[in-house]
DRENFIKE-508908 format. One line per 4 residues: number of its first residue (from 1); their letters; for each residue x, y, z of C-alpha. Coordinates in Angstrom, 1 decimal. Layout:
! residues N
NUM> a> X Y Z ~ ...
END
This chain:
! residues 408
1> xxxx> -31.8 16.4 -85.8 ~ -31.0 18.0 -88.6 ~ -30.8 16.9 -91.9 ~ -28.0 17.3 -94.3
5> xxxx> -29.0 19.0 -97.8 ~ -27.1 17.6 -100.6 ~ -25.4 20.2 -102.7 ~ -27.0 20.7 -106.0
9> xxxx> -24.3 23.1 -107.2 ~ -23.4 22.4 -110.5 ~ -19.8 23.2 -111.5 ~ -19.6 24.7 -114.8
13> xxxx> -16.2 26.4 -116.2 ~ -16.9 29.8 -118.5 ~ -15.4 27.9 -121.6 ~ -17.5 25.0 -121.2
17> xxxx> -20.7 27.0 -121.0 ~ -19.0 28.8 -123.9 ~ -18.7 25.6 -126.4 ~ -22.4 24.0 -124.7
21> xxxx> -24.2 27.6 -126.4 ~ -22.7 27.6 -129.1 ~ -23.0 23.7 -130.1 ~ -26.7 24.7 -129.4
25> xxxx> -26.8 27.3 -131.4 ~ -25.1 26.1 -134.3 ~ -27.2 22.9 -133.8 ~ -30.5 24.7 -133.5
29> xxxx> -29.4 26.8 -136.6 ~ -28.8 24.0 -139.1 ~ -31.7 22.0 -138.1 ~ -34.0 25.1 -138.0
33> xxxx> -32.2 26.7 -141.8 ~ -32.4 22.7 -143.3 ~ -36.2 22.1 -141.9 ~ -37.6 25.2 -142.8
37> xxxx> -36.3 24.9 -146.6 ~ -37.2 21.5 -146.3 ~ -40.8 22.6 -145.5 ~ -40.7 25.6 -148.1
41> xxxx> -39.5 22.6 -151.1 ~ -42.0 20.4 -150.0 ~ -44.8 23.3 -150.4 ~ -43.7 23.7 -153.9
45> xxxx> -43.2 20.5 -155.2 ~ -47.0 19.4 -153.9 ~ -47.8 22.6 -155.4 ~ -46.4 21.5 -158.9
49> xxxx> -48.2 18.3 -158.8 ~ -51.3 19.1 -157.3 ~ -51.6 22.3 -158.3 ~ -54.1 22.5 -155.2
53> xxxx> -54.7 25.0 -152.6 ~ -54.0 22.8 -149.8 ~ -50.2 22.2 -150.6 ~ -48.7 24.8 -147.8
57> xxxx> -51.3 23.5 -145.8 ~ -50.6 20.4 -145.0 ~ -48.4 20.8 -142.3 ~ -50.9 23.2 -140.8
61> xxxx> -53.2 20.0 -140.4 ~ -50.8 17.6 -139.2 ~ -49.3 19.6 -136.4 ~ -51.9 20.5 -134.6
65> xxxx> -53.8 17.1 -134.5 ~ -50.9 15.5 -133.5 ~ -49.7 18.1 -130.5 ~ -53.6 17.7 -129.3
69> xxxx> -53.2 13.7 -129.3 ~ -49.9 13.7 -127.7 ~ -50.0 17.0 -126.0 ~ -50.0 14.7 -122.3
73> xxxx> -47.8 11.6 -123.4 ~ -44.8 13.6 -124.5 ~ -45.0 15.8 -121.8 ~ -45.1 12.5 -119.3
77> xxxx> -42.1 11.5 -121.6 ~ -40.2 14.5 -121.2 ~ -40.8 14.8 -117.6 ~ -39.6 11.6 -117.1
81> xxxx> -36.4 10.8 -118.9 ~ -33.6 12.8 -119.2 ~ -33.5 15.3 -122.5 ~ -30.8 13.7 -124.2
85> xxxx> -32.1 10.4 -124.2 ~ -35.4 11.8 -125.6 ~ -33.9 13.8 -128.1 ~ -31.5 11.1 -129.1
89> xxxx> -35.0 9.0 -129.7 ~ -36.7 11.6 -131.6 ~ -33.6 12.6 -133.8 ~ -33.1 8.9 -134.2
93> xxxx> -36.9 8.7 -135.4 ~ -36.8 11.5 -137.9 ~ -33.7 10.6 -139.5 ~ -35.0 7.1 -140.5
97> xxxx> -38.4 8.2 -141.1 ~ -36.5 11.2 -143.8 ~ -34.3 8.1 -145.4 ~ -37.7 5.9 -146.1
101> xxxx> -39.5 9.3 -147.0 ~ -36.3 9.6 -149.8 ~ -36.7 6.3 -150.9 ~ -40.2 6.3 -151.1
105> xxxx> -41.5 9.7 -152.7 ~ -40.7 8.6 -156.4 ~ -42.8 5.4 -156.1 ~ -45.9 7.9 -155.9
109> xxxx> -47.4 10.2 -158.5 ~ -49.7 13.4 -158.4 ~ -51.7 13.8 -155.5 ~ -51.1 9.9 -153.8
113> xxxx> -47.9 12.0 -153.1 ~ -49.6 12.9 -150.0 ~ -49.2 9.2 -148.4 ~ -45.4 9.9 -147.7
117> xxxx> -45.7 13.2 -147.0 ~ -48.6 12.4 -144.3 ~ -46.7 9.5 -142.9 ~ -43.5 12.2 -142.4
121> xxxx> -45.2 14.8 -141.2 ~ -46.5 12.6 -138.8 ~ -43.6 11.5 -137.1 ~ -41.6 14.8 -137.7
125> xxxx> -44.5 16.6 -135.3 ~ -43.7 14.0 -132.6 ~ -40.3 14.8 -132.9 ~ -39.0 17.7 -130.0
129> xxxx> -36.5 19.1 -132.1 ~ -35.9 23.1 -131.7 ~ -35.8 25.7 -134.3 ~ -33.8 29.0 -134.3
133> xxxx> -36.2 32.2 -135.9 ~ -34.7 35.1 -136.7 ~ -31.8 34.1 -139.5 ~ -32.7 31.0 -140.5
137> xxxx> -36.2 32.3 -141.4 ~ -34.7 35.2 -143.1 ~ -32.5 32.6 -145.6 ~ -35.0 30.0 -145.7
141> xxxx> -37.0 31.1 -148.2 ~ -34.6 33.0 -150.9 ~ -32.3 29.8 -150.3 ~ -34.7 27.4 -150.9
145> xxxx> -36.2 29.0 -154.2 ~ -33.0 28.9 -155.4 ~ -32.1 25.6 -154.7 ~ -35.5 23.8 -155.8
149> xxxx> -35.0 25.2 -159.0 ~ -31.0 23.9 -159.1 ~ -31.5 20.8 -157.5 ~ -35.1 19.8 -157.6
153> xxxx> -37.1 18.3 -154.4 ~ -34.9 15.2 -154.3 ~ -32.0 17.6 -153.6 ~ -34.6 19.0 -150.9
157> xxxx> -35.1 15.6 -148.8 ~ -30.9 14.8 -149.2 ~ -30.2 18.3 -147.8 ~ -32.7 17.9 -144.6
161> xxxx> -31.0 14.3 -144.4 ~ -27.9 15.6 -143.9 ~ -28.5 18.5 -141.9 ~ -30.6 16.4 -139.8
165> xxxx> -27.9 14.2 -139.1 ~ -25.1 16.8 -138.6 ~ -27.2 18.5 -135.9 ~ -27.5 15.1 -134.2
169> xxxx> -23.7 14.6 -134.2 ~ -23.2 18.1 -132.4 ~ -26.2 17.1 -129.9 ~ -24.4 14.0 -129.2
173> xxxx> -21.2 15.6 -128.0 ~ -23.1 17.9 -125.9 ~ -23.1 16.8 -122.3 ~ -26.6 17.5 -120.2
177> xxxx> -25.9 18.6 -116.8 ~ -28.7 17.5 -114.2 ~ -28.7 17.7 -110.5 ~ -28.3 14.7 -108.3
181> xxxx> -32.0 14.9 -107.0 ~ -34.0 15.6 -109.9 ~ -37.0 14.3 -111.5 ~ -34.4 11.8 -113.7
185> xxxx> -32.3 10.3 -110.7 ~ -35.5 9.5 -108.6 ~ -37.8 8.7 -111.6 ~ -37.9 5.2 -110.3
189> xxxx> -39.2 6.2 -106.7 ~ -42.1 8.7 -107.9 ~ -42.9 7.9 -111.6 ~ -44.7 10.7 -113.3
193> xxxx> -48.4 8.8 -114.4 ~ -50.9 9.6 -117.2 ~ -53.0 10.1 -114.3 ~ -50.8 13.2 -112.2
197> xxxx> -50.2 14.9 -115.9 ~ -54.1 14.9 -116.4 ~ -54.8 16.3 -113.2 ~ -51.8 19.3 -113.7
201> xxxx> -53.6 19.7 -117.3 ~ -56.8 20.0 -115.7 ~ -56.0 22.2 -112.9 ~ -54.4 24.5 -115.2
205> xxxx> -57.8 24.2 -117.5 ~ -59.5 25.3 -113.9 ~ -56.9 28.3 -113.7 ~ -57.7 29.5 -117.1
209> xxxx> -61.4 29.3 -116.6 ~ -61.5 31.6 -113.9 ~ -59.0 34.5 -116.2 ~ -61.6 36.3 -117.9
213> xxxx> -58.8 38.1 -119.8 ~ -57.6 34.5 -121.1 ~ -60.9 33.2 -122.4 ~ -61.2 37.0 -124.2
217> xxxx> -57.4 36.4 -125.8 ~ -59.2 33.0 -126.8 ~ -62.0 33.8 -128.5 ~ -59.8 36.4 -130.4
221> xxxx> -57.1 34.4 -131.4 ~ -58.9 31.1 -132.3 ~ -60.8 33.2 -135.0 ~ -57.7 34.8 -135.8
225> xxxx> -55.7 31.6 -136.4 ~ -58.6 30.6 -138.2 ~ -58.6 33.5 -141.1 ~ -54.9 33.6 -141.1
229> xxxx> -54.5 30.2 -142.5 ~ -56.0 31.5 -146.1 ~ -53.0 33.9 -145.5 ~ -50.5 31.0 -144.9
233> xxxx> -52.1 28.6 -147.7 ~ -53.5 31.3 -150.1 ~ -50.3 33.8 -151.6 ~ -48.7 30.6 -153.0
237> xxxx> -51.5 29.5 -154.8 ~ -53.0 32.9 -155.5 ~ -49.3 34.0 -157.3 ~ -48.4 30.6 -158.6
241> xxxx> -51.4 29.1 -160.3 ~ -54.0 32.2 -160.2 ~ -51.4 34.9 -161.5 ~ -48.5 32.9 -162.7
245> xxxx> -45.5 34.4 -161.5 ~ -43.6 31.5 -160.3 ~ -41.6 30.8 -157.5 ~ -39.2 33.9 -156.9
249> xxxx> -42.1 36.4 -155.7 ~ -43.1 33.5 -153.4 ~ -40.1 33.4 -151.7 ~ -39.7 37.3 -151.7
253> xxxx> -42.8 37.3 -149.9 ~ -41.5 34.6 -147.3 ~ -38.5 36.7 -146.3 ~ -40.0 39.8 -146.3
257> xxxx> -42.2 38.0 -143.5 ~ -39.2 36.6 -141.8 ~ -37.7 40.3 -141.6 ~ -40.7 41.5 -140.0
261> xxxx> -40.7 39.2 -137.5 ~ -37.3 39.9 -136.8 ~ -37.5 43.3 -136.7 ~ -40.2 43.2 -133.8
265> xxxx> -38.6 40.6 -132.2 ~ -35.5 43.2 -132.0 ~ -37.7 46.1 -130.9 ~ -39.4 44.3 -127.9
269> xxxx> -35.9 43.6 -126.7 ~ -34.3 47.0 -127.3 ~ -37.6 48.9 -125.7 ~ -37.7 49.5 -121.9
273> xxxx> -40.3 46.9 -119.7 ~ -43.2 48.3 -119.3 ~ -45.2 46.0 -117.6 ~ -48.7 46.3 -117.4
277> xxxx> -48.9 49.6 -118.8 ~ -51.4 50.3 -121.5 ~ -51.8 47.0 -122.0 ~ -55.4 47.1 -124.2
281> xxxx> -53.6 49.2 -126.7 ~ -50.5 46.9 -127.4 ~ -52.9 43.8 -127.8 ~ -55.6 45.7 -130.0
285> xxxx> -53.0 48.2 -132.2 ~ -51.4 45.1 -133.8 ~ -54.5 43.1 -133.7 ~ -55.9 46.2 -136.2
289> xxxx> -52.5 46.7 -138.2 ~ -52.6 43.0 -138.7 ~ -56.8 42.7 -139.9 ~ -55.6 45.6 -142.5
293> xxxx> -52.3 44.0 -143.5 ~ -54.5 41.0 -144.7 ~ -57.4 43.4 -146.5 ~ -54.4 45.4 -148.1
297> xxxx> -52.6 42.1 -149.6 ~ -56.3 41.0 -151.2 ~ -56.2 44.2 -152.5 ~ -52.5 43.8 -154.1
301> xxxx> -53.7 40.5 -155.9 ~ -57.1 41.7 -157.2 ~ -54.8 45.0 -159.1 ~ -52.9 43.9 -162.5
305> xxxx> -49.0 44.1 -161.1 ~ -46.0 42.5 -163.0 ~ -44.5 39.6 -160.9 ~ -41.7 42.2 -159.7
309> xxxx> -44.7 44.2 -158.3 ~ -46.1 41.9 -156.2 ~ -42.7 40.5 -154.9 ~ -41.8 44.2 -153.8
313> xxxx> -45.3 45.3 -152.2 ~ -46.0 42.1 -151.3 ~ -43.3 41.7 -148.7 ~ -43.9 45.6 -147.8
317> xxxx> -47.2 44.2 -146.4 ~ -46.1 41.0 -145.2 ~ -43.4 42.5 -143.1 ~ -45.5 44.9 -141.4
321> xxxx> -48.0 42.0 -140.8 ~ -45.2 39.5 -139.2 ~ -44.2 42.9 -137.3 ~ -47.5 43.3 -135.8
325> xxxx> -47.8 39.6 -135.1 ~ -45.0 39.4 -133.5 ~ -45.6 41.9 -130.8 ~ -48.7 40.8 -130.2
329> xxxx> -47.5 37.3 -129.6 ~ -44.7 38.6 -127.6 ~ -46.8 40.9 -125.6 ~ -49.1 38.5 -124.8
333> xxxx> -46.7 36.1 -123.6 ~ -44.9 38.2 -121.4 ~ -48.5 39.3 -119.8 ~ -48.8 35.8 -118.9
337> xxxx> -45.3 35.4 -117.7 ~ -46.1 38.1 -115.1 ~ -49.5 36.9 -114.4 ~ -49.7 33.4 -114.0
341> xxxx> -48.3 31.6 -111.1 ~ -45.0 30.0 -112.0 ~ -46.2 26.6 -111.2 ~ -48.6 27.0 -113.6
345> xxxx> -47.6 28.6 -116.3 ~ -45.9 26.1 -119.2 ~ -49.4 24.2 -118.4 ~ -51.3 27.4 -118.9
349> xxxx> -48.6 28.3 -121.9 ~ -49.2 24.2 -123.4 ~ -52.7 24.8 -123.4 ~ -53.0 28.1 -125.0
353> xxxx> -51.4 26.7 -128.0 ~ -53.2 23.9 -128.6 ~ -56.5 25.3 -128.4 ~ -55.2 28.4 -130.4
357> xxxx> -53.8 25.5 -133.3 ~ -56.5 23.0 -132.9 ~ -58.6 25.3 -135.6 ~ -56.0 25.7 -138.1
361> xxxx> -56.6 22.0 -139.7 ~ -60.5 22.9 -140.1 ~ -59.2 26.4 -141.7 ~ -56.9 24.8 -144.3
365> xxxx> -59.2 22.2 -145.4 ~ -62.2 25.2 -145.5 ~ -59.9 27.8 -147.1 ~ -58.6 24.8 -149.8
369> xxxx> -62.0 24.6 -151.1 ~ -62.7 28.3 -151.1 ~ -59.4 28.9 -153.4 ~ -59.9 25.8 -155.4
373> xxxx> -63.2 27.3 -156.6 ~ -62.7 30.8 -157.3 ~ -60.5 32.5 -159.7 ~ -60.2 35.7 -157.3
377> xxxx> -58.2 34.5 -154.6 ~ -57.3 38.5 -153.6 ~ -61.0 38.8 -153.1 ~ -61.2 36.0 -150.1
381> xxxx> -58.3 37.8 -148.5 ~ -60.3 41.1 -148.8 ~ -63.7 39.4 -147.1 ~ -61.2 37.8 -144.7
385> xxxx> -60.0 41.1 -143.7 ~ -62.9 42.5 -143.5 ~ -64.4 40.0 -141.3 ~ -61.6 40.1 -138.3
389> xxxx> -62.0 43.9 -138.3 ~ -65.5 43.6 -137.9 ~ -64.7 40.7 -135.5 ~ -61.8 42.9 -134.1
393> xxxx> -64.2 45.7 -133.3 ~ -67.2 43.4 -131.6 ~ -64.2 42.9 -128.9 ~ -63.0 45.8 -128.2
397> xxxx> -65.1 46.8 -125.3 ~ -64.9 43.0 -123.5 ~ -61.4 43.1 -123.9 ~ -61.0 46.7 -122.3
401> xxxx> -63.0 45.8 -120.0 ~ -61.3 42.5 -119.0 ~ -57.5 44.0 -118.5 ~ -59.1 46.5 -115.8
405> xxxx> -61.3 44.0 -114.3 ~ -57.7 42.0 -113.2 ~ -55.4 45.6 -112.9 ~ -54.4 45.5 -108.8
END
């Protein structure tokens, strides 16, 4: 006898697929401009209190240690409810938690500052909110130089309140389409367990141990993610309390990265696939590009410039670093998109970047110390450079010989 299939045909008119992208987009975009100023105010304001190393760092320690805790729970939770309820939840969360974050930032001085700002950061990583690159990276940072100097940090938290609540409006009169049989409707006959997303974590953790090629793209970006975050944490302190040139340079140097990574972004989509093809050489070439990018910006800070000097040059190098790193990134990704069974791969994916992120809180606390007791913070990004190309260069050979070792 056979069975009738039910029809899992969603209807969808041209205009309301129209107004649903661009509610997203305009959605994603204010939340993604607002957070990312927010993040870039919040950076210079611990900076002007602290005056410590660690102040663009902080996030960089949160994040991670919170996607490792809840790396299974919020994928159980997003498995099992439907995506607006959970990011009506976790938009609901972050707006209070930004309202007792305002009301509560004053109350603290100097570096006790960093209770709120913990407490925030905290619940802000829960959050599954998404962010937009490209534009709002590029305006993030000249925007928010500009206005922390207009309107202070206070301004800062208003502005990311209201942002935050404007993209919830537009999420709220989105309408999430779902077919009749999906994991949502029948969540009460086959509940997804703690148990069945260990064991999907863990087979992927099997998957991944049998890929030499992944455990090579491991070992190289773990150390990488590692160095980098003297990069992430270092130019603000180096220019702002080593070589006093204030803010603007700062946020040059920001948007010069954000362009880069735009820029490469643009040239991956513009350039014909081509697969597999010469794969070694467009992992290791930006690997290399990016090991000097980091030696050439030590070397920029340990030379006498004016501030105007090492704003221009600065985001030279920057943006040919974010260029680099963003091919790789892409690259990489796309490998794995045409490697990994489907079935696998956002647990392969998930994984990946929380091992690759898991170092970066041991990094910002090592690098914090480093800065904080040297007047030279150019020369740490020259050893640091000098280190990953030496590091760089150890690999070469495993790596080459990995990609041929899993060629057809």
């Amino acid at each position: 006898m056979a069975i009738k299939q039910p029809d899992l045909t969603i209807n969808i008119s041209n205009h309301q697929s129209s107004l649903q992208i661009f509610k997203a987009a305009a959605s994603n975009f204010i939340s993604s401009l607002s957070g990312k100023m927010f993040t870039f105010g919040l950076g210079l304001m611990l900076l002007d209190e602290t005056h410590s190393a660690i102040s663009f760092g902080i996030n960089m320690i949160i994040s991670p240690i919170v996607g490792l805790l809840c790396l299974v729970p919020i994928g159980n939770l997003i498995d099992t409810y439907p995506h607006k309820t959970v990011l009506t939840g976790s938009l609901t969360a972050r707006t209070l938690a930004l309202i007792l974050f305002a009301a509560s930032i004053n109350l603290f001085t100097a570096t006790a500052k960093l209770i709120p700002i913990v407490l925030f950061l905290i619940i802000d990583a829960i959050s599954t909110t998404q962010s937009a690159i490209s534009l709002s990276s590029i305006l993030s940072p000249a925007l928010g130089v500009g206005l922390y100097s207009l309107v202070g940090f206070s301004g800062f938290v208003i502005l990311e309140i209201v942002a935050t609540l404007a993209s919830f409006g537009i999420m709220l009169t989105m309408k999430f389409h779902y077919h009749a049989t999906n994991q949502f409707a029948n969540s009460q006959h086959a509940p997804v367990t703690s148990h069945s997303q260990f064991a999907k974590f863990h087979s992927g953790l099997n998957y991944m141990r049998s890929r030499t090629m992944i455990k090579i793209t491991i070992l190289l970006s773990v150390i990488l993610n590692f160095l980098y975050t003297a990069v992430t944490i270092g130019i603000p302190y180096i220019l702002k309390d080593q070589l006093h040139t204030g803010n603007g340079p700062i946020g040059v140097l920001e948007t010069g990265s954000a362009i880069g990574m735009l820029l490469g972004s643009l040239l991956l989509t513009l350039l014909p696939p081509t697969g597999q093809k010469r794969l070694f050489l467009k992992l290791i070439i930006p690997v290399l590009i990016l090991d000097s990018q980091i030696l050439l910006l030590g070397v920029l800070f340990m030379t006498s410039q004016s501030p105007t000097g090492y704003a221009l040059l600065g985001s030279f190098i920057m943006g040919i670093l974010a260029f680099a790193l963003v091919i790789l990134n892409i690259t990489f990704q796309v490998y794995l998109q045409q490697t990994v069974p489907t079935k696998l791969l956002d647990r392969v994916v998930a994984t990946l970047t929380t091992v690759n992120s898991s170092i970066m809180p041991i990094g910002t606390l090592m690098f914090t110390l480093i800065f904080q007791s040297t007047t030279h913070g150019g020369l740490v990004l020259i050893i640091n450079g000098i280190l990953l190309l030496g590091y760089t260069l150890l690999l070469l050979r495993p790596l080459n010989q990995a990609i041929h070792s899993e060629q057809p």
